[in-house]
ZAMARGU-4260 file (C-alpha; in steps of 0.2 Angstrom, whole numbers, plus 5000, padded with zeros to 4 digits):
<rodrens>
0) 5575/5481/5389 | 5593/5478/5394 | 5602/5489/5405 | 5618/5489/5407 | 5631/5500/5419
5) 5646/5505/5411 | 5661/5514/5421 | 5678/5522/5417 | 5687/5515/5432 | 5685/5501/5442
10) 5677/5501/5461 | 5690/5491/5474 | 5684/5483/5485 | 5676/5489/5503 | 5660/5493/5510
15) 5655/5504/5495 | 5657/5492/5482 | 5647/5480/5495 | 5633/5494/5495 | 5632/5495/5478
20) 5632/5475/5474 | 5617/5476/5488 | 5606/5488/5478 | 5614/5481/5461 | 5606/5464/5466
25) 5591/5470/5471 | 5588/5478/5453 | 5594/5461/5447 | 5578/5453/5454 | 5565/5467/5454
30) 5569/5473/5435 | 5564/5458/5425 | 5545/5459/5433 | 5547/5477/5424 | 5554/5472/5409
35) 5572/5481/5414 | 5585/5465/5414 | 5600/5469/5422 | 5614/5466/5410 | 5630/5469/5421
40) 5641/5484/5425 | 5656/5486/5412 | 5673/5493/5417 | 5683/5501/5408 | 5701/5511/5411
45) 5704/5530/5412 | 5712/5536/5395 | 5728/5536/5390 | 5727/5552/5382 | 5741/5567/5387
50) 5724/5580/5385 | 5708/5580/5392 | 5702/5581/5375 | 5712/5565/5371 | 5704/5556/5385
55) 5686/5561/5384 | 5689/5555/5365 | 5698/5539/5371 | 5685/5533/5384 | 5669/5539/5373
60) 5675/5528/5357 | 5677/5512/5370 | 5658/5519/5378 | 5647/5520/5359 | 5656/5503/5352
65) 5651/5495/5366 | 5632/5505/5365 | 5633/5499/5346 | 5637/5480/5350 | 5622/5480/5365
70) 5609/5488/5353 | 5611/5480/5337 | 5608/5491/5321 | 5598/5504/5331 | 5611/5506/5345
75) 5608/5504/5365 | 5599/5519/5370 | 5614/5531/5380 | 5610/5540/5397 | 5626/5550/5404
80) 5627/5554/5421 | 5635/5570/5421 | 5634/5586/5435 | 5629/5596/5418 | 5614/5588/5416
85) 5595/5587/5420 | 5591/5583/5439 | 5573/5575/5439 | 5565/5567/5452 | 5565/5546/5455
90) 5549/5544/5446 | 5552/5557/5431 | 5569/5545/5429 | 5557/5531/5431 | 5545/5537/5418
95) 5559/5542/5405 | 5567/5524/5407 | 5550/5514/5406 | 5545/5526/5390 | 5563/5521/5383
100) 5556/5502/5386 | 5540/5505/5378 | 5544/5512/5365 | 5557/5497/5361 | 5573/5501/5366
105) 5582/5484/5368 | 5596/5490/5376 | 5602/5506/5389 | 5618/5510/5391 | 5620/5521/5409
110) 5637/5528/5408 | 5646/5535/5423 | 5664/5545/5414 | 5681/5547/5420 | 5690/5561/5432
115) 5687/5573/5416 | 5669/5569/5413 | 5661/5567/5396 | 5667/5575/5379 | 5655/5588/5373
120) 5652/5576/5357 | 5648/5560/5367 | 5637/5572/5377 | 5629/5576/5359 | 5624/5556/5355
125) 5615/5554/5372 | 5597/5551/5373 | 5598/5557/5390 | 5609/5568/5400 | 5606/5566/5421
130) 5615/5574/5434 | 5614/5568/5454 | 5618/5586/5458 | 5629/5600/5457 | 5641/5593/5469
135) 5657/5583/5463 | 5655/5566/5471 | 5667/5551/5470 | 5666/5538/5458 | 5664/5525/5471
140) 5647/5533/5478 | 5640/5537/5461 | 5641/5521/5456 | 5631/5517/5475 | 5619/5531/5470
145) 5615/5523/5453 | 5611/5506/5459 | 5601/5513/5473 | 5592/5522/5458 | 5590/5508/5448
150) 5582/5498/5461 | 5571/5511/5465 | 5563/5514/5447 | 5562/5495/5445 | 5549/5495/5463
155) 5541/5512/5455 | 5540/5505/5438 | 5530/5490/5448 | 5516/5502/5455 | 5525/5503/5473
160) 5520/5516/5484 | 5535/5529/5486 | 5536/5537/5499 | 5535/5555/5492 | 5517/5551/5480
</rodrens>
């Protein structure tokens, strides 16, 4: 299964975007022996739009065309990171994605939303809804968080031992 990272606004350079390349790399070369192929990370420009409303519905029109162009006639299967979503544990996310891989899901689009989040109808085609906690953290670190995720349910996929079995 592809997966593929896919980000309203775009990560300057410094030692978070370093960090994340790290972890983004790693998953590059760990995911294949999974079946998760790492398919790049796709940025994308905040909205336009004068309302909120206007650029939730900007930046979610850009996200689904280009879940729809990954998936083919079925669509890339859409994960939101969002703070209203479900926190589960590194191996329950683990479990999800590899279910979604064997089950034959080509393609999973991760999408990480703008200052003003996700509209409430994107959040209604998503397969899965994940939140890295109740906190607000800044794009930069999410997208560091998401790698170091990634990375770490491609090793759990692969019968690693994790630390918290």
């Amino acid at each position: 299964m592809k997966l593929i990272v896919h980000a309203v606004g775009r990560m300057k350079s410094g030692p978070e975007k370093e960090l994340g390349d790290r972890y983004y790399e790693r998953f590059a070369r760990s995911g294949p022996a999974v079946g998760l192929e790492f398919g790049g990370i796709t940025e994308i420009p905040e909205g336009r739009g004068q309302t909120v409303d206007e650029r939730q519905r900007e930046e979610g029109q850009k996200l689904l065309a280009h879940a729809r162009q990954l998936g083919g006639q079925a669509g890339a299967a859409l994960l939101l990171l969002d703070e209203r979503g479900k926190s589960f544990s590194s191996e329950e996310l683990a479990r999800r994605i590899g279910s979604m891989r064997d089950n034959g899901r080509k393609a999973l689009v991760v999408a990480i939303g703008g200052p003003d989040g996700h509209s409430e109808a994107l959040r209604n085609e998503a397969e899965l809804i994940v939140s890295f906690g109740a906190l607000t953290w800044p794009h930069q670190l999410v997208r560091v968080m998401l790698g170091e995720q990634l990375y770490r349910i491609a090793t759990i996929l692969a019968g690693h031992p994790y630390h918290r079995s």
